[in-house]
C-alpha positions as CSV (number, residue, x, y, z in Angstrom):
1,X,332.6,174.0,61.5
2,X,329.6,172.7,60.9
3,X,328.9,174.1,57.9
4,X,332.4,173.3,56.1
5,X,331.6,169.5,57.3
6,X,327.8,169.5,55.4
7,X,329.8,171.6,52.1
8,X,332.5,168.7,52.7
9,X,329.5,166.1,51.5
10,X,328.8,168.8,48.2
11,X,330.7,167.3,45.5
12,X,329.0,164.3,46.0
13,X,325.8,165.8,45.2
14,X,326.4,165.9,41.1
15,X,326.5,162.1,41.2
16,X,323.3,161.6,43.3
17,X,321.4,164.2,41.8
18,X,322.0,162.4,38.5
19,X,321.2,159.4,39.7
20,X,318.3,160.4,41.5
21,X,315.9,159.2,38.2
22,X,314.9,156.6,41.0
23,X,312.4,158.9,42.6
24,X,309.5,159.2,41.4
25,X,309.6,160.8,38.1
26,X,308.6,164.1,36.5
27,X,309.6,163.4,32.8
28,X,306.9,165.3,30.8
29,X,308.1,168.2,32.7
30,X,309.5,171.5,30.6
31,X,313.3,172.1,31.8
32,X,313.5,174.7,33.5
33,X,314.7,178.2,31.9
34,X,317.9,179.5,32.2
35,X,316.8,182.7,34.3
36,X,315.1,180.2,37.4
37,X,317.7,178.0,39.4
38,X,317.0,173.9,38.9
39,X,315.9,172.1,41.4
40,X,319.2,170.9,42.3
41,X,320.6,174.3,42.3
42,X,317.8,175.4,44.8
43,X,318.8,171.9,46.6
44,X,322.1,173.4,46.8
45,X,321.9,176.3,48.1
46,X,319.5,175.5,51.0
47,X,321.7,172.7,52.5
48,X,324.4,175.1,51.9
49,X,322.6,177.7,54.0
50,X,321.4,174.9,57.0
51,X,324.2,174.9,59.6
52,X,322.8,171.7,61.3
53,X,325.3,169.4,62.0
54,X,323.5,166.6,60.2
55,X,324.3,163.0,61.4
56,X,322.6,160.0,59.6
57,X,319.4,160.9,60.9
58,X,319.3,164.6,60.8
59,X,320.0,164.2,57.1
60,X,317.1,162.2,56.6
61,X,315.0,165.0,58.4
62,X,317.5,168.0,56.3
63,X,316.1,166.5,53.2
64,X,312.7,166.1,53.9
65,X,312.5,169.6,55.3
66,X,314.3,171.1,52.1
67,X,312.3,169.5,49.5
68,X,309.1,170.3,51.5
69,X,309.8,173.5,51.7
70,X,310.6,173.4,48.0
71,X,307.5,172.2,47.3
72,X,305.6,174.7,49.5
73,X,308.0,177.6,47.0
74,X,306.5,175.8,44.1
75,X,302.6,176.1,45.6
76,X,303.2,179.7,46.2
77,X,306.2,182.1,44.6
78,X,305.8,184.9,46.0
79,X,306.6,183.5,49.3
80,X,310.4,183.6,48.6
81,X,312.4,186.5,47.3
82,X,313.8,184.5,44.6
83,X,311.7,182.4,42.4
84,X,312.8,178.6,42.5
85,X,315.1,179.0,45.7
86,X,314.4,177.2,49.2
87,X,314.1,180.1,51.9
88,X,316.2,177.8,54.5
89,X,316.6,179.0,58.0
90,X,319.3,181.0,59.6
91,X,322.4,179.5,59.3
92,X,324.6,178.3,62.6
93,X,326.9,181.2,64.3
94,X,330.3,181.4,61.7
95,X,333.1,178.8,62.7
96,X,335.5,180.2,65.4
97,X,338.6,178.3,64.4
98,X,340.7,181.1,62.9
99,X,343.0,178.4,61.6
100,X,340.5,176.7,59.6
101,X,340.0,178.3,55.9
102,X,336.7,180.2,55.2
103,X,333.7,178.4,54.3
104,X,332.6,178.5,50.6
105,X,330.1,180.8,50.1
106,X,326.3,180.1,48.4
107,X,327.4,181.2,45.2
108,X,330.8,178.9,45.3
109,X,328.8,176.1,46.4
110,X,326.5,176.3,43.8
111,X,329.1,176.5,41.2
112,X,329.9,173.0,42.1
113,X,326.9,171.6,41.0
114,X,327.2,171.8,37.3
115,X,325.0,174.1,34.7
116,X,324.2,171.7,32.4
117,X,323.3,168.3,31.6
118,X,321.5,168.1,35.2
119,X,318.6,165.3,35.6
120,X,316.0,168.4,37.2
121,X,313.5,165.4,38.0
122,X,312.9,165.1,42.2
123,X,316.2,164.4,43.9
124,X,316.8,161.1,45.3
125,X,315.9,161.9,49.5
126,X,318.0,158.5,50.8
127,X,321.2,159.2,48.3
128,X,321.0,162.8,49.2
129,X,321.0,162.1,52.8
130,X,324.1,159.7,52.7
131,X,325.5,161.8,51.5
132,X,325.4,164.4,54.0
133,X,325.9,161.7,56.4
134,X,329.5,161.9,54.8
135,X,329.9,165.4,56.5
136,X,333.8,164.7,57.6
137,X,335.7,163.8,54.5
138,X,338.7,163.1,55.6
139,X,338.2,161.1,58.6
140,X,335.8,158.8,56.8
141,X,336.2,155.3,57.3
142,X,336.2,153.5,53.7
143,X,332.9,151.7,53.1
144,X,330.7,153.7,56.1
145,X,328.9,155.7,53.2
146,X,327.8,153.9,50.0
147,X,329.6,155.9,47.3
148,X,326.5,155.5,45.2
149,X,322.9,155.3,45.9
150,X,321.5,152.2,46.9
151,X,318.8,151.0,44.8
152,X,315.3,150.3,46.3
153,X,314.9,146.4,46.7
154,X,310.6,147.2,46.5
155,X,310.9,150.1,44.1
156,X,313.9,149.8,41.9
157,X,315.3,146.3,41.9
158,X,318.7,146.4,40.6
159,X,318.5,143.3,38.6
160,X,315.7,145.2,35.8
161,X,318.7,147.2,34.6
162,X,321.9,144.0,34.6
163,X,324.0,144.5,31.6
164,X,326.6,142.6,30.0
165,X,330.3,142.5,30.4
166,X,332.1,143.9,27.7
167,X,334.2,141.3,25.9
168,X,337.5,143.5,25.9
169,X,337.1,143.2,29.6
170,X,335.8,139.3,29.6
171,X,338.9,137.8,30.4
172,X,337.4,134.5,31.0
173,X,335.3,134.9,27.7
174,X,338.9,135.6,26.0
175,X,341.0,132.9,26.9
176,X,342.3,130.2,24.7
177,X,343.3,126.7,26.1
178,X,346.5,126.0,26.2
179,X,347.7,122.3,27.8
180,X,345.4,122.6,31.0
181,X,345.8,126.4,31.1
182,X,343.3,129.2,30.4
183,X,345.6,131.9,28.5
184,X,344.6,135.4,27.2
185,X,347.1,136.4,24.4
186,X,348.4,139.7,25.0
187,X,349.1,142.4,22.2
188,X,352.2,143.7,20.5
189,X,353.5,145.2,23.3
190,X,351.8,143.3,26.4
191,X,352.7,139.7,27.9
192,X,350.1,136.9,27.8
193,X,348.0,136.6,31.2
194,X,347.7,132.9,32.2
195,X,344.5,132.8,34.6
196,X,344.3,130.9,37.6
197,X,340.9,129.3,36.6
198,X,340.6,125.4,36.1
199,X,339.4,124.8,32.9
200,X,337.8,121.4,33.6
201,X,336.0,122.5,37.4
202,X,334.8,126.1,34.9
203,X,333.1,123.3,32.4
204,X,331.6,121.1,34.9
205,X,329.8,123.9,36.9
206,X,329.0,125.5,33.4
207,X,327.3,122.0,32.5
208,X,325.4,121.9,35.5
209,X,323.5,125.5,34.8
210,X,323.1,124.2,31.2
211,X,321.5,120.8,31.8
212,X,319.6,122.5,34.1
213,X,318.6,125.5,32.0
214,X,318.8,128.0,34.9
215,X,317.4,131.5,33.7
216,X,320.3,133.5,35.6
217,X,323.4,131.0,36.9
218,X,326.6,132.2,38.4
219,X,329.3,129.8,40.4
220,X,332.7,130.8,42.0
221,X,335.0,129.0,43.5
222,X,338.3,130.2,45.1
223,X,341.5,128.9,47.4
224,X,340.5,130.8,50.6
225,X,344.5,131.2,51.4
226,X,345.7,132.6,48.2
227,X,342.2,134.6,47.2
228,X,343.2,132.6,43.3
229,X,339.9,131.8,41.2
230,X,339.3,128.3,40.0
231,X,336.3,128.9,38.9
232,X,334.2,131.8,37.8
233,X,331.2,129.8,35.8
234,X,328.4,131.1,34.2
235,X,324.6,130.7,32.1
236,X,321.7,132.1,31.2
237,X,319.2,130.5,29.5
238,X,317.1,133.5,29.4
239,X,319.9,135.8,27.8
240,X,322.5,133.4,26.6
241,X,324.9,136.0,25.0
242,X,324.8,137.7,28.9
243,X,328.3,137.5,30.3
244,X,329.4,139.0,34.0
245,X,327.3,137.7,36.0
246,X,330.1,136.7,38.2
247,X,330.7,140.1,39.2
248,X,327.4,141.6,39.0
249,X,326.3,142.7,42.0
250,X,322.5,143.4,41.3
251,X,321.0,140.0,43.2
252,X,320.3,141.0,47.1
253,X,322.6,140.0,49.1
254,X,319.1,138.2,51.5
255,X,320.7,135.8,54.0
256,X,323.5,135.7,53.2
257,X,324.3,139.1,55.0
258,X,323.5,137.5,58.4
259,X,327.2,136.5,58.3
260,X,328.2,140.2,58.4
261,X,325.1,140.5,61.2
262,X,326.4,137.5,62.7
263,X,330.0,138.7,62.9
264,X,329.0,142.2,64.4
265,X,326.7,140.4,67.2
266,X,330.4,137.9,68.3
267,X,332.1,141.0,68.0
268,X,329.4,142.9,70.4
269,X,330.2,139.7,73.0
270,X,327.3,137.6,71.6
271,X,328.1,134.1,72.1
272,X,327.1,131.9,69.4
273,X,325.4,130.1,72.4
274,X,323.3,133.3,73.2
275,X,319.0,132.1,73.0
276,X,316.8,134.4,72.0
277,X,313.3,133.4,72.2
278,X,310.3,134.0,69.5
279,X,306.6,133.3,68.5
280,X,304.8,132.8,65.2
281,X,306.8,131.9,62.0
282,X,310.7,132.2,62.1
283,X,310.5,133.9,58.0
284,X,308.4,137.3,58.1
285,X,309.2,140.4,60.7
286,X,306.7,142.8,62.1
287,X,308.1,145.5,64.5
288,X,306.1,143.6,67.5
289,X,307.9,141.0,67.3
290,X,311.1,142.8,68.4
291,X,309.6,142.4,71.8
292,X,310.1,139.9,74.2
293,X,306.6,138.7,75.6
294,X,304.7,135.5,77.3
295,X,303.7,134.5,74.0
296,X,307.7,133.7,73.0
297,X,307.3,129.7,73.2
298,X,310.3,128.8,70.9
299,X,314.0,129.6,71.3
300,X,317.0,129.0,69.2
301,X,320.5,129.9,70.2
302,X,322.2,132.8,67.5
303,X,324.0,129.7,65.8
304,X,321.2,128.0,65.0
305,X,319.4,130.7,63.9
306,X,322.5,131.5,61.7
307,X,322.0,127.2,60.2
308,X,317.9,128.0,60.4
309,X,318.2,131.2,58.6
310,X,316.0,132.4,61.7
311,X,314.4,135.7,60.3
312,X,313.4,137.2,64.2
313,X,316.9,135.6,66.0
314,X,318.8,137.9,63.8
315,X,316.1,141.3,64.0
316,X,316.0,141.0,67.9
317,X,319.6,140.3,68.4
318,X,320.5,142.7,66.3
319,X,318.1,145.3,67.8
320,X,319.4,144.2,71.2
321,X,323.1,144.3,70.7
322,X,324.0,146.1,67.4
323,X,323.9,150.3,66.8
324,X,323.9,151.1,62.9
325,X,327.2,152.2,63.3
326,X,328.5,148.9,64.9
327,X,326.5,147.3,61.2
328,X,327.9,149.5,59.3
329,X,331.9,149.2,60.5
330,X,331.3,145.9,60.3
331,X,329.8,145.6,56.6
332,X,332.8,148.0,55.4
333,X,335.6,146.1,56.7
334,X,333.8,143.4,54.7
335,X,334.0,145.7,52.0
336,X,330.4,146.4,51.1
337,X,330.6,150.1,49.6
338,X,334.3,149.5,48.8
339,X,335.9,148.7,46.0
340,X,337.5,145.1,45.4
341,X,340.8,145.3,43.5
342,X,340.4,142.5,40.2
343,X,341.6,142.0,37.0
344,X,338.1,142.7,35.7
345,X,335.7,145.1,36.8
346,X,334.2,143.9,39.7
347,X,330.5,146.2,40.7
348,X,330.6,147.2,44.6
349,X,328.1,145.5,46.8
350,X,326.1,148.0,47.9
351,X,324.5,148.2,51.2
352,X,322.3,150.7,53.1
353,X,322.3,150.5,57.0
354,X,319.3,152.4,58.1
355,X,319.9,154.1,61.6
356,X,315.7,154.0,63.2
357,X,315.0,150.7,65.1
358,X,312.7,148.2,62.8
359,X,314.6,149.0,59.9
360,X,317.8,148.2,61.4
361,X,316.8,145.1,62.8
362,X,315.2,144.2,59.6
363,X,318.7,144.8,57.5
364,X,320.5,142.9,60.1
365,X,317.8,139.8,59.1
366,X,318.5,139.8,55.5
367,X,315.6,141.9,54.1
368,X,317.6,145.7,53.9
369,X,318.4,147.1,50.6
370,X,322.0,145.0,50.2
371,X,323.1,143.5,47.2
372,X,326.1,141.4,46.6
373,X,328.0,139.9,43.8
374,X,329.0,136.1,43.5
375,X,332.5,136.5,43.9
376,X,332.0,138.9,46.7
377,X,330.2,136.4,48.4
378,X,332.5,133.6,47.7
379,X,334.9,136.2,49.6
380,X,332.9,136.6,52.4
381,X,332.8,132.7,53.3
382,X,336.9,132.7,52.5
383,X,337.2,135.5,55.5
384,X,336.0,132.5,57.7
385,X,337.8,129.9,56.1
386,X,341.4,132.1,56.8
387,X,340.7,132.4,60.7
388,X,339.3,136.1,60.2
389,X,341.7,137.6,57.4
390,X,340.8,139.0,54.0
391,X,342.8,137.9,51.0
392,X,341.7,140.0,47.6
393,X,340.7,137.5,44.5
394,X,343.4,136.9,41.9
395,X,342.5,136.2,38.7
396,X,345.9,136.5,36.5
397,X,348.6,134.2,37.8
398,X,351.5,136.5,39.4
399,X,354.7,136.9,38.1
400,X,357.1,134.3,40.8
401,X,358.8,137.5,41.3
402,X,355.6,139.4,41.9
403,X,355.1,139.6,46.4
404,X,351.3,138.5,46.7
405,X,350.0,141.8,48.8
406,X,349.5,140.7,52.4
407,X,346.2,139.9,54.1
408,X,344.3,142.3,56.6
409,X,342.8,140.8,59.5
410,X,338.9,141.6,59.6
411,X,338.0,139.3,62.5
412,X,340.1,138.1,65.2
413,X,340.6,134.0,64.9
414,X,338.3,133.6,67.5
415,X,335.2,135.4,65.8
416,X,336.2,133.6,63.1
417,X,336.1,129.9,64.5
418,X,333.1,131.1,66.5
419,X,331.6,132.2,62.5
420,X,332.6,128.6,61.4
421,X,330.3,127.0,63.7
422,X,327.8,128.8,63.1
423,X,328.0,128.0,59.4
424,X,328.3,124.0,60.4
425,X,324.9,124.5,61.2
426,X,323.5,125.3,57.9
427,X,324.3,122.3,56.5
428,X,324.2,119.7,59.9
429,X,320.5,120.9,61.3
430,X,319.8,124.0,58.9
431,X,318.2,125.0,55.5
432,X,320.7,123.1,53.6
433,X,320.7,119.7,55.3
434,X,318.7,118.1,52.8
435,X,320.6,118.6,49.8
436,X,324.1,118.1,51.9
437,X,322.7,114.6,53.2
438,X,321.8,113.3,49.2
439,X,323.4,109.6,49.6
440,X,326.3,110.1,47.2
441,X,326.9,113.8,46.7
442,X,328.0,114.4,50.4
443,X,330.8,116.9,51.4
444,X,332.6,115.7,54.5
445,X,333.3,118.9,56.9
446,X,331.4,121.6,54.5
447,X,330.1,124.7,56.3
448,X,328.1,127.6,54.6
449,X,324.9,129.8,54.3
450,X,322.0,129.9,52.5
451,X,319.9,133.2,51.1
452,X,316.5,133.9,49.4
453,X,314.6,136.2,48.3
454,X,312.5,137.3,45.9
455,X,311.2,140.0,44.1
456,X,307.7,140.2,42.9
457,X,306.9,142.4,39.7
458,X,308.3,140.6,37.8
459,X,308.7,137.4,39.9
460,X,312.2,136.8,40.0
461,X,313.8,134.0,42.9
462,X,317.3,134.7,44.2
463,X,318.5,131.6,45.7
464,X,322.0,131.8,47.5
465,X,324.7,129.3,48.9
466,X,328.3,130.4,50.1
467,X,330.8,128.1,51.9
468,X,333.8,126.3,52.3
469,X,335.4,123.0,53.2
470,X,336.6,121.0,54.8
471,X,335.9,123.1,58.1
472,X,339.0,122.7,60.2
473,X,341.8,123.0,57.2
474,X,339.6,124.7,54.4
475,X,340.7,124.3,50.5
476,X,338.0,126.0,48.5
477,X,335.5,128.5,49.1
478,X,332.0,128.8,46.9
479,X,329.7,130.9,46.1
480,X,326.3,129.8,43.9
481,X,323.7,131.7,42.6
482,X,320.3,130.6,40.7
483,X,317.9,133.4,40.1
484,X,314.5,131.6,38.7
485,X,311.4,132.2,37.4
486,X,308.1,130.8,39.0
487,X,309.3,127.2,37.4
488,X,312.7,125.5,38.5
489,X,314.5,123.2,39.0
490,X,317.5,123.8,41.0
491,X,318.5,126.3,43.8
492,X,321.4,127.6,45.0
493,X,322.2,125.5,47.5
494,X,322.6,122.2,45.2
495,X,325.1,124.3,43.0
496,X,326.6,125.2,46.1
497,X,327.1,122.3,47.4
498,X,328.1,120.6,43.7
499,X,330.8,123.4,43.2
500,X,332.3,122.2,46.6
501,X,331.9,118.5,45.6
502,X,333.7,118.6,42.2
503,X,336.4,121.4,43.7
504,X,337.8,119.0,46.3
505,X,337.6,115.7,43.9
506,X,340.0,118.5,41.7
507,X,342.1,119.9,44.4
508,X,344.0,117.0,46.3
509,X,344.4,117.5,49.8
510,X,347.7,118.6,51.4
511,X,350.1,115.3,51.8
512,X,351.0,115.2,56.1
513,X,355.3,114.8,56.3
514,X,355.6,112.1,58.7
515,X,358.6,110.9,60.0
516,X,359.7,107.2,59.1
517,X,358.3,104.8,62.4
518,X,361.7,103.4,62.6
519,X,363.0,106.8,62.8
520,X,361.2,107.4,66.9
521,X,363.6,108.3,69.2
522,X,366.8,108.9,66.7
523,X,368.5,112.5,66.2
């Protein structure tokens, strides 16, 4: 049984072997020769052969024993009967299930791996073992395994390789205005789509990134209880023909996944009351700090860490109270590693939820390899906003005979009020008091989150904001990006917060039925 679980993982390895070009590279290498298996193909056929049943961390140690043992084949041939092929140990006793159909053999396996067109360079060790991690198919939950590999944040940042959206799929790019609709003219045999975005809220945010020259500027903002996009704004000043960047999700996802953390700990029974206590600065993480000690002289509760952005509130919470696979259920149902359904492509925030201890905490802080697209994010903060429920983003305004598809309840209400608090804080005592308490650009009852990050070669600044308002009857939810070179001028929060602003001067607030005074007391 084993076995057919690890082969059930196989025909993911063609993806991850192709896009294993992240490991360090052998390019001036000769291909190999037809008569000696690849390296994948040797890859193959030792997993094949293990019959470990590899969990998330066994398949970290599967991998690492396979390629060493393929590099100790390479050192020495003659050490294996075959030349190029991983001598792996003696496979488990056969499965007893008589009902269960036989196992591939080596040789079937192998063949799913194809012949040609194979990247032979050093497989990717992490992909590989996520892979294997994904050793019961059919039972998988959606979103527990990334269903490609996650990019090293360090190594590999995502960003580096951005490209464009195309402008056959650029919607926004395509639409003509007609009366105080956005409208993308359909073809011979296909209807126009009228989009739900506001023409004047998409110019003002677009103005903004402009006047302010932003290298990389993205701004969405959406009606939390219908998931329709009002605005899906846009500029570069570094790459001004760049479109997508909406939907791109190569920025990591830094702070802003502490509301996935934050969600998981109120779930475990973590009240947003809870105090942990902490020493040194509340930004940077060593593994010593997980530990509680005499020298712990400051303590915030976990919802002001959540307005604080408190780096070692999150790690030691989430060290305390949180298993990977209590992260990980948790990320998925807030579809990181799933697919979001959209009328334009839409990239899948990608997340990697390591299983050892200091990494774990250190993912559930904001620093993990996560990444996350603007409108993502601007979905995140709507699952708050609609007392726990997720609604999918609609871009194309439905036919009146059309049903909208129903939500699904991700948090209960309470999780999700308890959420909204937290987020108060942000903007009441946290990082993004300041620019919420500039004397005329207030929003009355705005809650939200703040993220940053940076990579370092080259220097590139990824400022965050995602919220909503007003708190207790939300209208709009945002989400604001800014990534910036050393020099700028404006972050995410104060796009954040203007995209809230200028949404709620748009959108008038509900009008309250009253009954006439005169009317008390009749029937």
């Amino acid at each position: 049984m084993t076995k057919r679980r690890l082969l059930a993982a196989l025909p993911l390895f063609p993806l991850t072997l192709l896009l294993g070009a992240s490991a360090p590279g052998t390019d001036a290498s000769p291909a190999p020769s037809p008569a000696a298996p690849s390296d994948a193909q040797a890859l193959a056929r030792s997993v094949t052969a293990l019959g470990t049943d590899a969990g998330p961390v066994g398949a970290r140690a599967l991998v690492e024993q396979v390629e060493s043992e393929q590099r100790a084949q390479v050192a020495s041939p003659d050490a294996g009967a075959t030349a190029g092929v991983v001598q792996a140990p003696a496979a488990a006793p056969p499965d007893t299930d008589a009902q269960r159909p036989a196992a591939p053999s080596v040789a079937e396996a192998e063949e799913r791996v194809p012949a040609q067109g194979l990247d032979t360079r050093p497989v990717d060790a992490r992909a590989l073992a996520e892979a294997l991690a994904a050793k019961d198919a059919a039972a998988l939950e959606p979103g527990m395994v990334p269903p490609l590999p996650v990019p090293s944040r360090e190594k590999a940042p995502p960003f580096g390789r951005l490209q464009g959206l195309p402008r056959a799929q650029d919607l926004v790019a395509r639409a003509k205005l007609e009366g105080n609709k956005l409208v993308v003219k359909g073809g011979k045999s296909a209807p126009d789509q009228v989009l739900t975005i506001d023409p004047g809220l998409q110019a003002s945010l677009t103005k903004i990134m402009q006047n302010y020259q932003v290298p990389y500027g993205a701004a969405v903002v959406l009606e939390p209880s219908t998931g329709r996009v009002l605005a899906m704004a846009e500029h570069s000043e570094a790459k001004p023909e760049l479109r997508g960047l909406p939907i791109r999700a190569v920025y990591p996802a830094a702070s802003i996944f502490k509301i996935v953390t934050g969600s998981a700990l109120l779930e475990a029974g973590v009240s947003p009351d809870t105090e942990a206590c902490f020493h040194g600065g509340k930004r940077r993480l060593s593994e010593r700090q997980l530990e509680d000690t005499e020298r712990d002289g400051a303590c915030y509760s976990l919802a002001l860490a959540m307005g604080k952005s408190a780096n070692v509130i999150f790690a030691k919470m989430t060290s305390k109270h949180l298993t990977a696979d209590a992260l990980k259920r948790m990320a998925a149902r807030l579809r990181f590693n799933r697919e979001i359904p959209f009328a334009q492509p839409l990239d899948v925030s990608l997340a990697y939820i390591p299983e050892d201890g200091f990494a774990l905490a250190n993912t559930g802080a904001g620093f993990g390899d996560v990444y996350l697209s603007p409108l993502h994010g601007a979905l995140l903060a709507a699952v708050a906003a609609n007392e726990g429920r997720w609604v999918d983003p609609v871009l194309v305004e439905p036919e009146p005979f059309m049903p909208l598809p129903e939500p699904e309840p991700v948090l209960t209400p309470t999780a999700a009020h308890e959420l909204t608090r937290m987020l108060e804080e942000t903007v009441t005592h946290g990082t993004a008091r300041g620019v919420f308490r500039e004397r005329g650009f207030q929003v009355k009852d705005a809650v939200g989150k703040t993220g940053t990050l940076a990579d370092r070669e080259p220097f590139r600044d990824y400022s965050w904001f995602v919220g909503f308002a007003p708190k207790d009857n939300p209208r709009v939810a945002v989400a604001a990006l800014i990534v910036n070179d050393p020099k700028w001028r404006i972050r995410g929060s104060y796009l954040g917060r203007e995209a809230l602003r200028l949404a709620l001067e748009r959108i008038p607030a509900p009008v309250e039925l009253t009954a006439p005074a005169g009317a008390a007391g009749k029937h």
